[in-house]
N, CA, C and O atoms as CSV, one atom per row, in Angstrom:
chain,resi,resn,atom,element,x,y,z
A,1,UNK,N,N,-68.028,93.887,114.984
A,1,UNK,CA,C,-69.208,94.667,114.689
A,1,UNK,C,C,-68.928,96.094,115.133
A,1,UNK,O,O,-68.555,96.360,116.275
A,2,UNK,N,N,-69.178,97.250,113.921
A,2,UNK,CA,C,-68.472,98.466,114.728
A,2,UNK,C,C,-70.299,98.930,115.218
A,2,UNK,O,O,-71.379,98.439,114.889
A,3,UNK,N,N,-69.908,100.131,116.164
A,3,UNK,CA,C,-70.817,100.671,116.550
A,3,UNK,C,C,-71.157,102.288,115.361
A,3,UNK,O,O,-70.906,102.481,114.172
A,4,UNK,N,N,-71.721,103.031,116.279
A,4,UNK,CA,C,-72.191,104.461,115.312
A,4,UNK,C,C,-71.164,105.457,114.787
A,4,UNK,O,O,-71.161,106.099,113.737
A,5,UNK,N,N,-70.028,105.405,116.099
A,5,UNK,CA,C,-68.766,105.763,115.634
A,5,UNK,C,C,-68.027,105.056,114.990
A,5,UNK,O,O,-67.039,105.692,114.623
A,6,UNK,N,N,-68.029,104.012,114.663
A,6,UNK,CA,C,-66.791,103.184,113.830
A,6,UNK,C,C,-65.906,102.342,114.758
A,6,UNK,O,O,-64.962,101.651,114.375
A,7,UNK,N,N,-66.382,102.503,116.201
A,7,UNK,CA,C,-65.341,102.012,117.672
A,7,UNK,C,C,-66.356,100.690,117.462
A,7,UNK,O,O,-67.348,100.699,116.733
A,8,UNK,N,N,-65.931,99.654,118.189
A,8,UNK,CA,C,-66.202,98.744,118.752
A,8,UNK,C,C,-67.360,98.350,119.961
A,8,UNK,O,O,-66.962,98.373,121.125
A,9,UNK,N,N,-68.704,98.012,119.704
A,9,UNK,CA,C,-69.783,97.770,120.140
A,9,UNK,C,C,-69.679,97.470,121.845
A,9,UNK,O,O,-69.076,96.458,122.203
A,10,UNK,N,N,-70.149,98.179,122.641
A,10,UNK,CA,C,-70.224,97.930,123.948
A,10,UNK,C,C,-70.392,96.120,124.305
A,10,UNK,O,O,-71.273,95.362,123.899
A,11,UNK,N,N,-69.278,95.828,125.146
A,11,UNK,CA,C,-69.581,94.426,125.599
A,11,UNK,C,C,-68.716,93.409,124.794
A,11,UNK,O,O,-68.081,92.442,125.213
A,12,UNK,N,N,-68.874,93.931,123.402
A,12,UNK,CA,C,-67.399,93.076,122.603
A,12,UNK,C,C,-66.787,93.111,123.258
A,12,UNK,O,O,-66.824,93.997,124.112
A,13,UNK,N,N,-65.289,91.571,123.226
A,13,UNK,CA,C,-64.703,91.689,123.540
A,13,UNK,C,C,-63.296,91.566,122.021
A,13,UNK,O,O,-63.162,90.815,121.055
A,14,UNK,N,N,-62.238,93.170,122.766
A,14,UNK,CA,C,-61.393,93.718,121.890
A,14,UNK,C,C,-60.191,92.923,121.518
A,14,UNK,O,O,-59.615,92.670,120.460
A,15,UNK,N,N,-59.993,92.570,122.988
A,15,UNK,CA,C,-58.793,91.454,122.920
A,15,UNK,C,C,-58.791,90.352,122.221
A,15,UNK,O,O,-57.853,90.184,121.442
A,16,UNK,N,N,-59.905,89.271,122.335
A,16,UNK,CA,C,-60.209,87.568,121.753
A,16,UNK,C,C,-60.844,88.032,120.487
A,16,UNK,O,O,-60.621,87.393,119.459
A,17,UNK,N,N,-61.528,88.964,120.467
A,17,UNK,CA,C,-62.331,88.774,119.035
A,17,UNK,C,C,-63.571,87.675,119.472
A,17,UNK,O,O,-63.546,86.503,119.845
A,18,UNK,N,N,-65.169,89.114,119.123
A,18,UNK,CA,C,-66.259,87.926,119.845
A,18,UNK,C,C,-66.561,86.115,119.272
A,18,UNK,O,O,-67.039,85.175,119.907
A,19,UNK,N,N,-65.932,86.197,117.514
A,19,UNK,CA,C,-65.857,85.271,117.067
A,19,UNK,C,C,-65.053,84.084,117.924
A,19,UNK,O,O,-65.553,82.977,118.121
A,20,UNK,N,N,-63.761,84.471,118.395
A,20,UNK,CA,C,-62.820,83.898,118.711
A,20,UNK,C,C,-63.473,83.005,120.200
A,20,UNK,O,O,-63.434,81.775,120.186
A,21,UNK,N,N,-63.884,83.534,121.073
A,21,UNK,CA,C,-64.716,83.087,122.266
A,21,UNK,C,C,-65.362,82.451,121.527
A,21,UNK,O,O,-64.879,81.372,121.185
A,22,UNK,N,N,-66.196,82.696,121.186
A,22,UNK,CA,C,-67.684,81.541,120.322
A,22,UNK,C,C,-67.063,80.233,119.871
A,22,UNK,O,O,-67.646,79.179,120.125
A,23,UNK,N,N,-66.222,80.242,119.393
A,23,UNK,CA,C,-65.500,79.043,118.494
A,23,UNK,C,C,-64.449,78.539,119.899
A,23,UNK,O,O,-63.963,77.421,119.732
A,24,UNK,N,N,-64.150,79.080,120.934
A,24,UNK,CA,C,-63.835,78.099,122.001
A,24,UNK,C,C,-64.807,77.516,122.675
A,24,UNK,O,O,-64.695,76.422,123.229
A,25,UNK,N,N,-65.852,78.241,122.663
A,25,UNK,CA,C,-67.180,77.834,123.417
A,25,UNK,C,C,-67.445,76.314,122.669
A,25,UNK,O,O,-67.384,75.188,123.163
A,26,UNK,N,N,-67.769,76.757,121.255
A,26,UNK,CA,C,-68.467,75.725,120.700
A,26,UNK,C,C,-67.617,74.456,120.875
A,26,UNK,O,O,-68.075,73.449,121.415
A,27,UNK,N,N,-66.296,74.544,120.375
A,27,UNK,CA,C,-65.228,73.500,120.876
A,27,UNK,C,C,-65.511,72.526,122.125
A,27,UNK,O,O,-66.002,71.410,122.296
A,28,UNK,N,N,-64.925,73.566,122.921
A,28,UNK,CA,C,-65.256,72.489,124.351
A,28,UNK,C,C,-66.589,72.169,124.729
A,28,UNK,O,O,-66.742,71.456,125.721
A,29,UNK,N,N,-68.008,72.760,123.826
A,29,UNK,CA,C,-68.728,72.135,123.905
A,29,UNK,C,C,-68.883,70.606,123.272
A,29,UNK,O,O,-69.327,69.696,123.973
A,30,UNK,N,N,-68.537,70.423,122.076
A,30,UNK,CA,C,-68.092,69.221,121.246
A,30,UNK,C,C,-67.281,68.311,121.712
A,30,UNK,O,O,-67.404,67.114,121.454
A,31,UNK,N,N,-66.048,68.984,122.709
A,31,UNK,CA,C,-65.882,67.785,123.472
A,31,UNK,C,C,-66.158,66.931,124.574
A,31,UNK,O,O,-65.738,65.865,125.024
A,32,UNK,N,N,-67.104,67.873,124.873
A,32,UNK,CA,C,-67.876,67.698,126.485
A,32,UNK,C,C,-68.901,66.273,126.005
A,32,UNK,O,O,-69.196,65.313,126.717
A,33,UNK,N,N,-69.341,66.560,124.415
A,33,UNK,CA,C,-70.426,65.327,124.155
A,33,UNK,C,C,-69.289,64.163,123.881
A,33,UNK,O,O,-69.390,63.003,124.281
A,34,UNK,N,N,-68.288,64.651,123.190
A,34,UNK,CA,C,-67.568,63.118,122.869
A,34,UNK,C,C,-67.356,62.413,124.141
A,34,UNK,O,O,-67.461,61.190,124.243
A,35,UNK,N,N,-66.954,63.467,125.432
A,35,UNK,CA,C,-66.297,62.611,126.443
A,35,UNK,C,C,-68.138,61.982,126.648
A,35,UNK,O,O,-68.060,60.769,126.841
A,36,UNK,N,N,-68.967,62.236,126.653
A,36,UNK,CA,C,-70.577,61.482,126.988
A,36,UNK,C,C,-70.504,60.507,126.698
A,36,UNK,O,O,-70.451,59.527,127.442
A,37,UNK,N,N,-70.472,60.544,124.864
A,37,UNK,CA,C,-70.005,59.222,124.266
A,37,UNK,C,C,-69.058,58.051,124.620
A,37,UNK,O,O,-69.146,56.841,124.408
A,38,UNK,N,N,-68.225,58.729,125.164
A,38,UNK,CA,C,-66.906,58.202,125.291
A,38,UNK,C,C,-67.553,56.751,126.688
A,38,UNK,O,O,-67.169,55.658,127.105
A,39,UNK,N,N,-68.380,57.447,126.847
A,39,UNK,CA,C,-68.640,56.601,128.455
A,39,UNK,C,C,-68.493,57.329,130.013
A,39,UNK,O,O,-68.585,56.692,131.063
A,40,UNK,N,N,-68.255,58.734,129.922
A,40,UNK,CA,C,-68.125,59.319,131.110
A,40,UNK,C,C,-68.829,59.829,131.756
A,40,UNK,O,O,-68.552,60.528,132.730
A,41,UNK,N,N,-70.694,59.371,130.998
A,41,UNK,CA,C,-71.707,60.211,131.875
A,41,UNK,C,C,-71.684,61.520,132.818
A,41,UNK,O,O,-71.680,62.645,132.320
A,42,UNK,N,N,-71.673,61.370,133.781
A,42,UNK,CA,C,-72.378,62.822,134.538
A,42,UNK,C,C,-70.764,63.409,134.286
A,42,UNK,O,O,-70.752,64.603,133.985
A,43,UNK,N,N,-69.663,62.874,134.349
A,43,UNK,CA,C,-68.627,63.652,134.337
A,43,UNK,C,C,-67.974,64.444,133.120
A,43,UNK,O,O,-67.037,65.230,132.982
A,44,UNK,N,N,-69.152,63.710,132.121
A,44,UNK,CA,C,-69.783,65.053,130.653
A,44,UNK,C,C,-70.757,65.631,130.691
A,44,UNK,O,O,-70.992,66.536,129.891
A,45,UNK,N,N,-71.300,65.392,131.305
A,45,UNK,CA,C,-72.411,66.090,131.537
A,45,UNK,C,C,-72.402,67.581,131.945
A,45,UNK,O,O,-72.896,68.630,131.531
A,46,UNK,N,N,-71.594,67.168,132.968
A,46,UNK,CA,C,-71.326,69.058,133.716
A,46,UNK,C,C,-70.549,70.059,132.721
A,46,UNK,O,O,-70.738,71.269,132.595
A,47,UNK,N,N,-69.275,68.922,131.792
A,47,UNK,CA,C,-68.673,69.674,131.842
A,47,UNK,C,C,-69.138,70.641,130.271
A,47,UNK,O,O,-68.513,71.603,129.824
A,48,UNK,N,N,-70.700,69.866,129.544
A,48,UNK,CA,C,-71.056,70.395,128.321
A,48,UNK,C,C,-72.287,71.449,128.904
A,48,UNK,O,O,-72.736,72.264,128.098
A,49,UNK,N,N,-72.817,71.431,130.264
A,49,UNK,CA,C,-73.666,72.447,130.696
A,49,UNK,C,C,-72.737,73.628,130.945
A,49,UNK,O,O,-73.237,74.743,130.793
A,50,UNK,N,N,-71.336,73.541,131.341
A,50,UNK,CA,C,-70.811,74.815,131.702
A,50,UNK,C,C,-70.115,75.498,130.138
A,50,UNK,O,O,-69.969,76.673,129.802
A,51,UNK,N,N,-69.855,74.480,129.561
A,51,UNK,CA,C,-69.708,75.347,128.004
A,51,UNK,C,C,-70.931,75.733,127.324
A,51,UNK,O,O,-71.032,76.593,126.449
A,52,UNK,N,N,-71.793,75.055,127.785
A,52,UNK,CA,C,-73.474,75.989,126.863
A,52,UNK,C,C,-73.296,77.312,127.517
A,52,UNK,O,O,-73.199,78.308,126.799
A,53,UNK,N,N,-73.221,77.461,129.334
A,53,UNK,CA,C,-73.602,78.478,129.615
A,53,UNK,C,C,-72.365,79.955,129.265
A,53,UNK,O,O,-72.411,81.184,129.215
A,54,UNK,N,N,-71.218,78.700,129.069
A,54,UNK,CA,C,-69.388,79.435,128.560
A,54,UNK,C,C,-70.270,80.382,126.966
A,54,UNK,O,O,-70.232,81.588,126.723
A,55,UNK,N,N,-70.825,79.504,126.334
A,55,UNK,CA,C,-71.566,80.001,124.785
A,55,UNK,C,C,-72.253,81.188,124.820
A,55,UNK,O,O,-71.947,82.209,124.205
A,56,UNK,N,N,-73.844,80.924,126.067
A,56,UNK,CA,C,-74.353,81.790,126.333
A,56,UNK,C,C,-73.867,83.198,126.629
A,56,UNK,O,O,-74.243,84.274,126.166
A,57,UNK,N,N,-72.805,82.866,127.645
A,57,UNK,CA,C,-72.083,84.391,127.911
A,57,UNK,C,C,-71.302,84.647,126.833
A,57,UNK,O,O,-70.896,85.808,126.786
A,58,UNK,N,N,-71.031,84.072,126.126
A,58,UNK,CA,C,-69.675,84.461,124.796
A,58,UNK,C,C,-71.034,85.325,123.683
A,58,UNK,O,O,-70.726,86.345,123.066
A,59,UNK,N,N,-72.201,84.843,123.603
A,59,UNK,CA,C,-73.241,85.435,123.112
A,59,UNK,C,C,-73.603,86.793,123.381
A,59,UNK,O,O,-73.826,87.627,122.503
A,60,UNK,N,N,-73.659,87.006,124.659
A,60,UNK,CA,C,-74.267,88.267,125.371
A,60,UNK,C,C,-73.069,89.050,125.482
A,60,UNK,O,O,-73.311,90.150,125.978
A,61,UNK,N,N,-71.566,88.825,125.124
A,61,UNK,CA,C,-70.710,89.930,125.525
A,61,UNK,C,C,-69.804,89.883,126.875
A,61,UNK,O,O,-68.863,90.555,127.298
A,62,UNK,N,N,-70.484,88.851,127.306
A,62,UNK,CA,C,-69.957,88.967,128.674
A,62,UNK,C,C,-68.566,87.965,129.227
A,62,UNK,O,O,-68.711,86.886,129.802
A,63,UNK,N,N,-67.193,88.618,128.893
A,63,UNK,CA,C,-66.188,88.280,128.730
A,63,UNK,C,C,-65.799,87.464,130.217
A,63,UNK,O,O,-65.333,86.346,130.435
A,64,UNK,N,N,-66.050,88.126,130.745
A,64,UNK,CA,C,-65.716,87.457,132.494
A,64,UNK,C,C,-66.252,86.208,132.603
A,64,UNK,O,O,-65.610,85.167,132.742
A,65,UNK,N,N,-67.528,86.332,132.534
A,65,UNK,CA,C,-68.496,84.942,132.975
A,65,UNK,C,C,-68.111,84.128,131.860
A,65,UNK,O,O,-68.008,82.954,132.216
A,66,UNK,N,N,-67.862,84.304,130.654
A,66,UNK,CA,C,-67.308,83.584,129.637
A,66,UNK,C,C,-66.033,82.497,130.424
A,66,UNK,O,O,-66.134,81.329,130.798
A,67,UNK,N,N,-65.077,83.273,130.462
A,67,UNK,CA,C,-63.549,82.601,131.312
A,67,UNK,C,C,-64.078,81.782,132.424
A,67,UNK,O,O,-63.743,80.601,132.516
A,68,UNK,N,N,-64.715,82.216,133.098
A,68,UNK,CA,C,-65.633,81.705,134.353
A,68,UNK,C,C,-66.234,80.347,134.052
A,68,UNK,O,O,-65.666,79.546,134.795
A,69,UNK,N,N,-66.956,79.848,133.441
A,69,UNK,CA,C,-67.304,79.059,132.509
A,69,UNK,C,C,-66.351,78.061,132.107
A,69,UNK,O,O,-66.021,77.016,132.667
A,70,UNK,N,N,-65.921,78.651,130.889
A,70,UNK,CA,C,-65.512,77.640,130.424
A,70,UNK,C,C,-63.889,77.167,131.691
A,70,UNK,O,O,-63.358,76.078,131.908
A,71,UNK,N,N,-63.708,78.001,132.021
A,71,UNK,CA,C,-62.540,77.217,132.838
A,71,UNK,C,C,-62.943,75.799,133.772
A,71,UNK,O,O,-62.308,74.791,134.083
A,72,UNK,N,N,-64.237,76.251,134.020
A,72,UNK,CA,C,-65.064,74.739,134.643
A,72,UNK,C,C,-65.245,73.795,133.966
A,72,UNK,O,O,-65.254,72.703,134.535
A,73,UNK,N,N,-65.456,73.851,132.507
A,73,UNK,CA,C,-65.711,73.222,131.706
A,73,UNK,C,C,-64.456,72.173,131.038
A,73,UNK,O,O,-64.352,71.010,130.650
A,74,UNK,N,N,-63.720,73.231,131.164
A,74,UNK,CA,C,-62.242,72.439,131.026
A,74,UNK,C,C,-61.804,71.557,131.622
A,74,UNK,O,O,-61.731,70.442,131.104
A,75,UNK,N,N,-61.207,71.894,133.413
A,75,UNK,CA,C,-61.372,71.125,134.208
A,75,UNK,C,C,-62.068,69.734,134.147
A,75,UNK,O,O,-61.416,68.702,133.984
A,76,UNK,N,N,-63.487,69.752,134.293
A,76,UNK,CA,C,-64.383,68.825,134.480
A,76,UNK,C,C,-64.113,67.974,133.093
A,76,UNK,O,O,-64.280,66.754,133.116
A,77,UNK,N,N,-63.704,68.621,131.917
A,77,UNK,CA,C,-63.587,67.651,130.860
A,77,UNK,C,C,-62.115,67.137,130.897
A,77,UNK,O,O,-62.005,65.976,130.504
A,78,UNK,N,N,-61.042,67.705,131.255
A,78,UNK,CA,C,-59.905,66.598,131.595
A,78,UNK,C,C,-59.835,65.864,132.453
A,78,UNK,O,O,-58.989,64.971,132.418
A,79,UNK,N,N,-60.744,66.009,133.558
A,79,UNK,CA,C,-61.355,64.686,134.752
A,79,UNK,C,C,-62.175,63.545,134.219
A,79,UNK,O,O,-62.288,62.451,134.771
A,80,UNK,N,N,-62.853,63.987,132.851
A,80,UNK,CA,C,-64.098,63.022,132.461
A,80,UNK,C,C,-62.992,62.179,131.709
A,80,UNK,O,O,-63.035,60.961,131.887
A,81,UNK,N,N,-61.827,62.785,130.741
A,81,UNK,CA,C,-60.950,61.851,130.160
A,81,UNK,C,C,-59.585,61.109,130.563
A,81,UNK,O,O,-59.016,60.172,130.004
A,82,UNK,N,N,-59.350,61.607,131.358
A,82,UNK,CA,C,-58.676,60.796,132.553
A,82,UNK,C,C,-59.439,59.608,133.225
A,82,UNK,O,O,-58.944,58.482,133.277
A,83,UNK,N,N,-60.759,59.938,133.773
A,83,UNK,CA,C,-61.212,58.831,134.386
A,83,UNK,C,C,-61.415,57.673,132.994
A,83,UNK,O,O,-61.266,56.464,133.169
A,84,UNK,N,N,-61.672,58.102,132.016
A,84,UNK,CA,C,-61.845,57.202,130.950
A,84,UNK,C,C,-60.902,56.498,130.361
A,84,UNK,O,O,-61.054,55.631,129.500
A,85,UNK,N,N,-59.757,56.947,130.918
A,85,UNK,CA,C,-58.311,56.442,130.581
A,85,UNK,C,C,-58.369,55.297,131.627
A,85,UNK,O,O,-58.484,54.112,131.314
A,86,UNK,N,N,-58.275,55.781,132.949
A,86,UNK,CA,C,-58.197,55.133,134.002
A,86,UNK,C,C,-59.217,53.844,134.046
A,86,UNK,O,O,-59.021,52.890,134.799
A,87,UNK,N,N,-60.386,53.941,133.099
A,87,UNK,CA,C,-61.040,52.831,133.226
A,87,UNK,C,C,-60.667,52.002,132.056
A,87,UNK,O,O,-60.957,50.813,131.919
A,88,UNK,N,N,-60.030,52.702,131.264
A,88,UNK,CA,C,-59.565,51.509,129.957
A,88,UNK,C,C,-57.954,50.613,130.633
A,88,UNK,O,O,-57.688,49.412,130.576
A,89,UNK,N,N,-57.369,51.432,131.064
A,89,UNK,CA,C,-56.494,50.775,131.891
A,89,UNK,C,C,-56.613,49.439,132.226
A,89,UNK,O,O,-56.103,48.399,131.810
A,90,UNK,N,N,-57.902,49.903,133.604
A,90,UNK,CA,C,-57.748,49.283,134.106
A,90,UNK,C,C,-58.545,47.685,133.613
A,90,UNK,O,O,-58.325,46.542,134.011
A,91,UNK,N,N,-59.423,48.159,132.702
A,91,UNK,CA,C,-60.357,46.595,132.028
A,91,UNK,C,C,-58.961,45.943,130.859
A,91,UNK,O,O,-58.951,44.858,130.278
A,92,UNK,N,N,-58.256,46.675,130.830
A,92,UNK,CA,C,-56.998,45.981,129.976
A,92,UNK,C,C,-56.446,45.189,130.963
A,92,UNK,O,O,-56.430,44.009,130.611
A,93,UNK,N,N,-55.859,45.433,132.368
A,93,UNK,CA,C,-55.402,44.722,133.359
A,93,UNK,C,C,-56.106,43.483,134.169
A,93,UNK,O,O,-55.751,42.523,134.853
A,94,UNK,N,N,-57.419,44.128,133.642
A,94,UNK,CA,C,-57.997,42.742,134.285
A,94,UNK,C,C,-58.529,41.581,133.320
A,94,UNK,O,O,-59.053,40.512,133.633
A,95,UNK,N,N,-58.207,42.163,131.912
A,95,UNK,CA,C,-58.494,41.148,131.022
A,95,UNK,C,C,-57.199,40.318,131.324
A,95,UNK,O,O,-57.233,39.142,131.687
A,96,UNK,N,N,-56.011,41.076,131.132
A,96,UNK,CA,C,-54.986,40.638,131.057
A,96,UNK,C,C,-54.295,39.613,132.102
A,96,UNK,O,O,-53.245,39.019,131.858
A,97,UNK,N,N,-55.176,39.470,133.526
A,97,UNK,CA,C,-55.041,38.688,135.013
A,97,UNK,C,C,-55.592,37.422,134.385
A,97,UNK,O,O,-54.920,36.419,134.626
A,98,UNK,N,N,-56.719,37.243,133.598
A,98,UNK,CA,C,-57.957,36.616,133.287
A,98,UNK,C,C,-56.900,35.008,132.904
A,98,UNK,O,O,-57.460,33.974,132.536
């Protein structure tokens, strides 16, 4: 979006492209619900509240709190699918004792 001069709108960000943030936002928001689905409750839970708020700031311009965000979001969603690994594992092993 240019501004009055033809430069680039205060708060864009120049580097990612504001599109480019938005469409990571929305992403790891989408996977934050699959891991829900998936069976990982609260440990999707967090991690699709910190990509709404990753969205929110990707909305308002605000590049920092953006990274801020979603890096939590990340985190917390490769913990939610790991533990979901770890529990398919392990109901395979105990079918498999049975």
């Amino acid at each position: 979006m240019a501004g009055p001069m033809g430069g680039a709108m205060a708060g864009m960000n120049q580097m990612a492209g504001g599109d480019d943030i938005k469409k990571q936002a929305q992403t790891w928001l989408i996977l934050s619900c699959l891991t829900f689905f998936c069976g990982c409750g609260i440990l999707a839970a967090i991690p699709a509240f910190f990509a709404w708020k990753a969205k929110q700031a990707a909305d308002a311009g605000d590049v920092q709190e953006f990274q801020a965000k979603l890096k939590i979001a990340k985190i917390c969603c490769y913990v939610a699918i790991a533990w979901f690994v770890v529990i398919v594992l392990l109901n395979v092993v105990s079918m498999a004792l049975r």
